[in-house]
TISE-558824 format. One record per atom (N, C-alpha, C): residue in three letters; atom name; x, y, z. Coordinates in steps of 0.2 Angstrom, whole numbers. Layout:
// residues N
pt r: ala; a: CA; c1: X; c2: Y; c3: Z
...
END
This chain:
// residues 93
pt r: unk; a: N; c1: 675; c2: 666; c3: 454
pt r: unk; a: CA; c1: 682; c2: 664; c3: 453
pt r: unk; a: C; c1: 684; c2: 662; c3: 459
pt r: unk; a: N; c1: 687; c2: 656; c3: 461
pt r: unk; a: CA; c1: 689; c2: 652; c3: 465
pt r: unk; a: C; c1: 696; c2: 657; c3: 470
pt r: unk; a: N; c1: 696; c2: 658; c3: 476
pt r: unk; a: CA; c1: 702; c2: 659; c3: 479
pt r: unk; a: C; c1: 707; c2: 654; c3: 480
pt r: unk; a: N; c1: 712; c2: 656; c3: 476
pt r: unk; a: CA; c1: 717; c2: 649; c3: 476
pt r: unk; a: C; c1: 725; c2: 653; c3: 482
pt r: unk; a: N; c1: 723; c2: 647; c3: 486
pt r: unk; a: CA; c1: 728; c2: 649; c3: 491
pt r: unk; a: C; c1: 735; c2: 646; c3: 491
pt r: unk; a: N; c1: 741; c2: 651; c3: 493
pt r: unk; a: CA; c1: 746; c2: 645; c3: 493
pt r: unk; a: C; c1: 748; c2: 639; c3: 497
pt r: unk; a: N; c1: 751; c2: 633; c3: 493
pt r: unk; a: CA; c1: 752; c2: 627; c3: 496
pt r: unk; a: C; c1: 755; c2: 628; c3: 504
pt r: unk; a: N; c1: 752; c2: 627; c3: 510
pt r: unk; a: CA; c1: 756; c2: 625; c3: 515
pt r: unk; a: C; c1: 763; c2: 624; c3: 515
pt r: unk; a: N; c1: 766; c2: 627; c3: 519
pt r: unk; a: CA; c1: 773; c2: 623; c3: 516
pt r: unk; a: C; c1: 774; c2: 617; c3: 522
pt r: unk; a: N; c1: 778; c2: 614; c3: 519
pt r: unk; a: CA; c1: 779; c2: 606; c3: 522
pt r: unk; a: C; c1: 785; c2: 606; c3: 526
pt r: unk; a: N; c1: 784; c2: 602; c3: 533
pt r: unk; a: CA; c1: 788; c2: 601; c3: 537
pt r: unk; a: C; c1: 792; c2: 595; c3: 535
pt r: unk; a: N; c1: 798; c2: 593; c3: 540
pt r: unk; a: CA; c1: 804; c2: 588; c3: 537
pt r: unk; a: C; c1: 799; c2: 583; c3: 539
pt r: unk; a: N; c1: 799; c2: 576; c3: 534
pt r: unk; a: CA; c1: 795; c2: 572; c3: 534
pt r: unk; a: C; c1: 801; c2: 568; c3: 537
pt r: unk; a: N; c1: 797; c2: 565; c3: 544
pt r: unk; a: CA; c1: 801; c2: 556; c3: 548
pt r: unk; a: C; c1: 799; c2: 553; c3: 541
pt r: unk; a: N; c1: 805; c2: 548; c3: 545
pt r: unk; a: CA; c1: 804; c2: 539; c3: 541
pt r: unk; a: C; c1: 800; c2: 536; c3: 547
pt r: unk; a: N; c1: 796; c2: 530; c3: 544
pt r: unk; a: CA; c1: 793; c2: 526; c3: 547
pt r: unk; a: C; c1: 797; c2: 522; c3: 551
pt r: unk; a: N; c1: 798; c2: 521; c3: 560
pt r: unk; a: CA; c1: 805; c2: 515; c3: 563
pt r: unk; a: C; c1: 802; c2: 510; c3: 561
pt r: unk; a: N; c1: 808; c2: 506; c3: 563
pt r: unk; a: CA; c1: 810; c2: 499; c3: 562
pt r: unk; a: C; c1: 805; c2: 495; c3: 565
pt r: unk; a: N; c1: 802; c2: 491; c3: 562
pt r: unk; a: CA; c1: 796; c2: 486; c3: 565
pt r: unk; a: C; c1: 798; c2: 484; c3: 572
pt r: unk; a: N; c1: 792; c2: 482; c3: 573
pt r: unk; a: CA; c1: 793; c2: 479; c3: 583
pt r: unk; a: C; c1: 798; c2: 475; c3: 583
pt r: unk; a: N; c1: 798; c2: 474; c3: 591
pt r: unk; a: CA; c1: 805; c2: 467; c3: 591
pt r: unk; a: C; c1: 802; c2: 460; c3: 593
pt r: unk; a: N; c1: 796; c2: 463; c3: 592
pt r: unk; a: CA; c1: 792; c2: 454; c3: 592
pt r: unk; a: C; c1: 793; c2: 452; c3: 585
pt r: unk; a: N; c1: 794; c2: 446; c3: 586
pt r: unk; a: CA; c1: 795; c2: 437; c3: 580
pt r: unk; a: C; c1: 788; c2: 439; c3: 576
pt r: unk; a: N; c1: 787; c2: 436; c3: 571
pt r: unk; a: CA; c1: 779; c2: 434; c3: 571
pt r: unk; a: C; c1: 776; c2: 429; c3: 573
pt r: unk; a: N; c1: 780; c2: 424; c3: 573
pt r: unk; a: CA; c1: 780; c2: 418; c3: 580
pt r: unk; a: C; c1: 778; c2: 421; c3: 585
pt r: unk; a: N; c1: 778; c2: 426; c3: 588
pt r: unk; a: CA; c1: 777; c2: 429; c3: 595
pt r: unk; a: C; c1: 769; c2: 431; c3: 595
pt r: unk; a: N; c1: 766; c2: 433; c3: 589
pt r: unk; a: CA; c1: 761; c2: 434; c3: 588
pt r: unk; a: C; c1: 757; c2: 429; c3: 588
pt r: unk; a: N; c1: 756; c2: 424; c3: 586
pt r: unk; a: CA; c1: 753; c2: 416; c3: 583
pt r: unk; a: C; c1: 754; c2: 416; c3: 590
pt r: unk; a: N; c1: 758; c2: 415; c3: 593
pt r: unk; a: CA; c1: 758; c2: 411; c3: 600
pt r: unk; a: C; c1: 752; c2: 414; c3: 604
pt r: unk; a: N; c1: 751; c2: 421; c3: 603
pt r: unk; a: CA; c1: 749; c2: 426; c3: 609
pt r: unk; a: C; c1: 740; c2: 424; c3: 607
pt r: unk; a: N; c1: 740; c2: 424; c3: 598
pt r: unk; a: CA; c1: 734; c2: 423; c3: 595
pt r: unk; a: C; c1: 731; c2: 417; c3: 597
pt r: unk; a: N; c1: 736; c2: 412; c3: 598
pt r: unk; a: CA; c1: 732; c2: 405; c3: 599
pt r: unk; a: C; c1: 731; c2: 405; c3: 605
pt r: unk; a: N; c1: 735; c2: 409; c3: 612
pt r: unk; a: CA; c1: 731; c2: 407; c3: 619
pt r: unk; a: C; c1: 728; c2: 411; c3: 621
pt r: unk; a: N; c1: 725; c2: 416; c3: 615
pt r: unk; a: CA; c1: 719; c2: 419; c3: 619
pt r: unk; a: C; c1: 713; c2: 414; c3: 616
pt r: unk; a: N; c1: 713; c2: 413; c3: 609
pt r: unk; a: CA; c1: 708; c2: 410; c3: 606
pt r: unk; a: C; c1: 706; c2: 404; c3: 613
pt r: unk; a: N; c1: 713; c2: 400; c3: 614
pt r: unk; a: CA; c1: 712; c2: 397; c3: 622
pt r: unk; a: C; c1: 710; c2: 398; c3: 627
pt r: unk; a: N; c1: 711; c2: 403; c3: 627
pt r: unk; a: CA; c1: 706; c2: 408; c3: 633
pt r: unk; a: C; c1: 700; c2: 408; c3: 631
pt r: unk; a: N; c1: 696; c2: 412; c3: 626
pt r: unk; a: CA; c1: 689; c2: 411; c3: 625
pt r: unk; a: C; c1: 688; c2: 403; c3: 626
pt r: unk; a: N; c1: 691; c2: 400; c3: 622
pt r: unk; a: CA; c1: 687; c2: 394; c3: 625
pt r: unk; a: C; c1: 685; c2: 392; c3: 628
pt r: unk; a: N; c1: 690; c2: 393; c3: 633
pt r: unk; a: CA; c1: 689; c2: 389; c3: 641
pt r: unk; a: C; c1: 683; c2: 395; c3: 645
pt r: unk; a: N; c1: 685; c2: 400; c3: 642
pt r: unk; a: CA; c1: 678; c2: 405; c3: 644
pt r: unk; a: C; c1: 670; c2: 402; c3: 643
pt r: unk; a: N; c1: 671; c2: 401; c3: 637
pt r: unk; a: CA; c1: 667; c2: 399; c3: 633
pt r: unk; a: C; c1: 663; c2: 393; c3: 635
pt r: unk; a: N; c1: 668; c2: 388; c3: 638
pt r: unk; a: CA; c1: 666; c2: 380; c3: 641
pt r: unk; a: C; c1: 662; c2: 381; c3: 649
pt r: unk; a: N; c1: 668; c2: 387; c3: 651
pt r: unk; a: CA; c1: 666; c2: 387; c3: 658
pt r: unk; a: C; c1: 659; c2: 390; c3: 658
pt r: unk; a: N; c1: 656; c2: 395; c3: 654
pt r: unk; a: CA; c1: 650; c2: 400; c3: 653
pt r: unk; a: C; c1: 646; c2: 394; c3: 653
pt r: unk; a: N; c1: 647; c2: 389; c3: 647
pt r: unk; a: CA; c1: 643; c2: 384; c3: 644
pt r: unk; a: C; c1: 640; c2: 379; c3: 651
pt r: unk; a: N; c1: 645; c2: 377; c3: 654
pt r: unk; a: CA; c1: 644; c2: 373; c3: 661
pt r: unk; a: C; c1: 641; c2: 377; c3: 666
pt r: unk; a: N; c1: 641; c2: 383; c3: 668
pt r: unk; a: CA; c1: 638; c2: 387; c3: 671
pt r: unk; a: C; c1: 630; c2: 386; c3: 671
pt r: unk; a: N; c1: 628; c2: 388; c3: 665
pt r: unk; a: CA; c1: 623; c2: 390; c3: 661
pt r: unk; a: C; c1: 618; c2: 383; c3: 662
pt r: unk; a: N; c1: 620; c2: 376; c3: 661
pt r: unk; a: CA; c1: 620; c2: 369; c3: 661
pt r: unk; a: C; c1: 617; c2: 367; c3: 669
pt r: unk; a: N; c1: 622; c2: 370; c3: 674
pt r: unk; a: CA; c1: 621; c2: 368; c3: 679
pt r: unk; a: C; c1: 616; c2: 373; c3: 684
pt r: unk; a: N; c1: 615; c2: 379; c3: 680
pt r: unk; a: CA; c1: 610; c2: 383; c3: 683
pt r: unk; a: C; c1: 603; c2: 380; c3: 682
pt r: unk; a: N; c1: 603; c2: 379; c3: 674
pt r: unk; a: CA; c1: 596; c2: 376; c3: 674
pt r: unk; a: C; c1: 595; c2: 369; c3: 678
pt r: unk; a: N; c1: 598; c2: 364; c3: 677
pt r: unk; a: CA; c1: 596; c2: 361; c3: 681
pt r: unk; a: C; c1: 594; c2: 361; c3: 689
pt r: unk; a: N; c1: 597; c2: 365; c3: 692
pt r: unk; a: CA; c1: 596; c2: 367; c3: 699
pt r: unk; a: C; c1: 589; c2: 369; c3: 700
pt r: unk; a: N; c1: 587; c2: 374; c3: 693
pt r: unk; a: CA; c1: 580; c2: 377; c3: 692
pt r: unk; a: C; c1: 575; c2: 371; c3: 692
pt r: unk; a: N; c1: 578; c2: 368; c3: 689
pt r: unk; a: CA; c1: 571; c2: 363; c3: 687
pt r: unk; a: C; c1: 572; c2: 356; c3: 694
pt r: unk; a: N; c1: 577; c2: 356; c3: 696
pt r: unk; a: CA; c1: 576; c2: 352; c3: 703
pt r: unk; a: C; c1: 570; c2: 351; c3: 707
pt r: unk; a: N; c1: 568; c2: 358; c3: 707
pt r: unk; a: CA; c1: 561; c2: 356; c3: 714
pt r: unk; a: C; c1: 555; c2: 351; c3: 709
pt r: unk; a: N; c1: 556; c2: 353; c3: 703
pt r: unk; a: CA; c1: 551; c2: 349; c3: 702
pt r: unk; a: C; c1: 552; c2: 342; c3: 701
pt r: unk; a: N; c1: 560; c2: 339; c3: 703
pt r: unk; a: CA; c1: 557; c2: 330; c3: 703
pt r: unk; a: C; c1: 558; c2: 329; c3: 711
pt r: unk; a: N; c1: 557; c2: 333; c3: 713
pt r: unk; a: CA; c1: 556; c2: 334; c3: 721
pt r: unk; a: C; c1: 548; c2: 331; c3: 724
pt r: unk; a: N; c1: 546; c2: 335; c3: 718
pt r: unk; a: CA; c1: 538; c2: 336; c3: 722
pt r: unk; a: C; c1: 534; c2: 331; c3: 715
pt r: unk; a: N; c1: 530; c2: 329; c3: 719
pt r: unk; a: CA; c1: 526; c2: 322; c3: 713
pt r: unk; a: C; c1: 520; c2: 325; c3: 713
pt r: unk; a: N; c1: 519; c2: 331; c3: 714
pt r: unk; a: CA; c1: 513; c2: 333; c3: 712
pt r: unk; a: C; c1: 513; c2: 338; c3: 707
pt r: unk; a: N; c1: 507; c2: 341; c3: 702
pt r: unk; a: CA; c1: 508; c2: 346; c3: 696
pt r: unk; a: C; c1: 510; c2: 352; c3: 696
pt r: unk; a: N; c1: 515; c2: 353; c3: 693
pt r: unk; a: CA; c1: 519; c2: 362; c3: 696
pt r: unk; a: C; c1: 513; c2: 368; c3: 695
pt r: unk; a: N; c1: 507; c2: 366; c3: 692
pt r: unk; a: CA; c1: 504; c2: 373; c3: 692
pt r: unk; a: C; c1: 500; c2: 376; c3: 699
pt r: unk; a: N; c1: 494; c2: 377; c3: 700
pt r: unk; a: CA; c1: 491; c2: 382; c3: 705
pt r: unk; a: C; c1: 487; c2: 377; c3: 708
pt r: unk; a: N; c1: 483; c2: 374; c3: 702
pt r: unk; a: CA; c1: 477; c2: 369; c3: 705
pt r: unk; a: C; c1: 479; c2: 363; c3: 704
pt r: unk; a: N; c1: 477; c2: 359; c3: 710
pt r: unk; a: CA; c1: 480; c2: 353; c3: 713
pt r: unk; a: C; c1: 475; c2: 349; c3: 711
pt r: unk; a: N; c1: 469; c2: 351; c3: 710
pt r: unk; a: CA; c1: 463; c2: 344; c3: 709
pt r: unk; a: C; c1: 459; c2: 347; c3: 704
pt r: unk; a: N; c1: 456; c2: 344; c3: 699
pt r: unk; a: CA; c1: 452; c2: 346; c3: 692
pt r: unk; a: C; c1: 447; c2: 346; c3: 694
pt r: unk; a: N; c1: 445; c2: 354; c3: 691
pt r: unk; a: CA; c1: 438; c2: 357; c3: 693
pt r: unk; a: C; c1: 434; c2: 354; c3: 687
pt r: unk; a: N; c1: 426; c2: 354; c3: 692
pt r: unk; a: CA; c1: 421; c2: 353; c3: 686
pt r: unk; a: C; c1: 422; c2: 356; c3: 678
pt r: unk; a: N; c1: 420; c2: 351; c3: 675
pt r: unk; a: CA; c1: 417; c2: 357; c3: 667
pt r: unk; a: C; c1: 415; c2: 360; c3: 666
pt r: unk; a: N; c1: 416; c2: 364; c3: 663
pt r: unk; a: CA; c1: 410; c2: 369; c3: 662
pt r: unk; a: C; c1: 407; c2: 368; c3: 657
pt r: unk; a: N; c1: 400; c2: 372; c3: 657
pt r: unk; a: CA; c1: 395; c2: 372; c3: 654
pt r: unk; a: C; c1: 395; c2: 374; c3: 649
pt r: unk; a: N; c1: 394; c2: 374; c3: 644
pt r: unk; a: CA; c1: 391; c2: 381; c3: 638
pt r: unk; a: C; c1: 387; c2: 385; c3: 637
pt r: unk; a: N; c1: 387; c2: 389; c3: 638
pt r: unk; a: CA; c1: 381; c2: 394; c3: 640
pt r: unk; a: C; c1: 381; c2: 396; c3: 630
pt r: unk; a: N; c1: 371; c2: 396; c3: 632
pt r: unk; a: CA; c1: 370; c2: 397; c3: 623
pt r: unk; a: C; c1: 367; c2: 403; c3: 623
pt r: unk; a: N; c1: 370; c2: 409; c3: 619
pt r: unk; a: CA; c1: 366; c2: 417; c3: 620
pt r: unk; a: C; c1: 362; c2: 418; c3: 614
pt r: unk; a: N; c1: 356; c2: 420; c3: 614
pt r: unk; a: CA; c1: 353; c2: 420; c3: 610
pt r: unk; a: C; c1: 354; c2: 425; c3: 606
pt r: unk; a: N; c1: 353; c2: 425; c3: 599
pt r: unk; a: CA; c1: 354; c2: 431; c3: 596
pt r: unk; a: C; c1: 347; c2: 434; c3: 595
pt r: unk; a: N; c1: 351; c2: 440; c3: 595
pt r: unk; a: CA; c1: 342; c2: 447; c3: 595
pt r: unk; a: C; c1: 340; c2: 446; c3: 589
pt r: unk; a: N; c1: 331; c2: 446; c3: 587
pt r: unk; a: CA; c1: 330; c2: 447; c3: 583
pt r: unk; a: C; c1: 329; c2: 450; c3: 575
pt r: unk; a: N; c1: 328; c2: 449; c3: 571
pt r: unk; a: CA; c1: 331; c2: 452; c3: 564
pt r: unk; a: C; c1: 326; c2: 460; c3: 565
pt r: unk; a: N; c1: 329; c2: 464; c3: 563
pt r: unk; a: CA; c1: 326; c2: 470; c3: 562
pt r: unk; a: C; c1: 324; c2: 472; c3: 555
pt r: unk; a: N; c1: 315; c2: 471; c3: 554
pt r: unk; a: CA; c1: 314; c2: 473; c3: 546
pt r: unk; a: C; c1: 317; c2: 479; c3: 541
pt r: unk; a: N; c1: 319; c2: 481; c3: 537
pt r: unk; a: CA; c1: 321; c2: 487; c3: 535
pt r: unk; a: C; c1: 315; c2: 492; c3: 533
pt r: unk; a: N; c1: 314; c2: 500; c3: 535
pt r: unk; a: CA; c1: 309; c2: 502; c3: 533
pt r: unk; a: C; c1: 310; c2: 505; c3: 526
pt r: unk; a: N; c1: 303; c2: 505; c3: 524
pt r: unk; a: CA; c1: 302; c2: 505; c3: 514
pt r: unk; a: C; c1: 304; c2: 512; c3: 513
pt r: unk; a: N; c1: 305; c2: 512; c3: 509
pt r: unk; a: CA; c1: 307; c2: 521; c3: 507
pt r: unk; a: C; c1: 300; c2: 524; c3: 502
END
């Protein structure tokens, strides 16, 4: 059997106040210069990002030789041919 407990009693219930004293115009406004603001965030990041890498890839039209390690082509190599072991008979049962 369930314990049923008495209802709490209730305190004096506020009214919800008077909406803010901003316009909703005030809000549009505030929304469209932040959106303005990412943007320009957004461009400046973009142009940032743009002028890094080319900076990075600079040395290479600096230098007219291969960006790797080795500067002159090594011989070819040979193929080396490994022989395989020979077949091992199975013994008879």
């Amino acid at each position: 059997m369930p314990l049923s407990a008495p209802p709490p009693p209730r305190a004096r219930l506020r009214l919800a106040p008077a909406p803010g004293g901003r316009a909703p115009g005030d809000r549009r406004l505030l929304l469209r210069l932040r959106a303005l603001g990412a943007a320009v965030a957004l461009a400046l990041a973009t142009a940032a990002a743009w002028l890094s890498t080319a900076l990075a890839l600079a040395p290479l039209l600096w230098r007219r030789r291969p960006a790797g390690r080795r500067l002159r082509a090594s011989a070819p190599r040979e193929a080396r041919v490994i022989p395989f072991q020979p077949r091992r008979k199975a013994l008879p049962r």
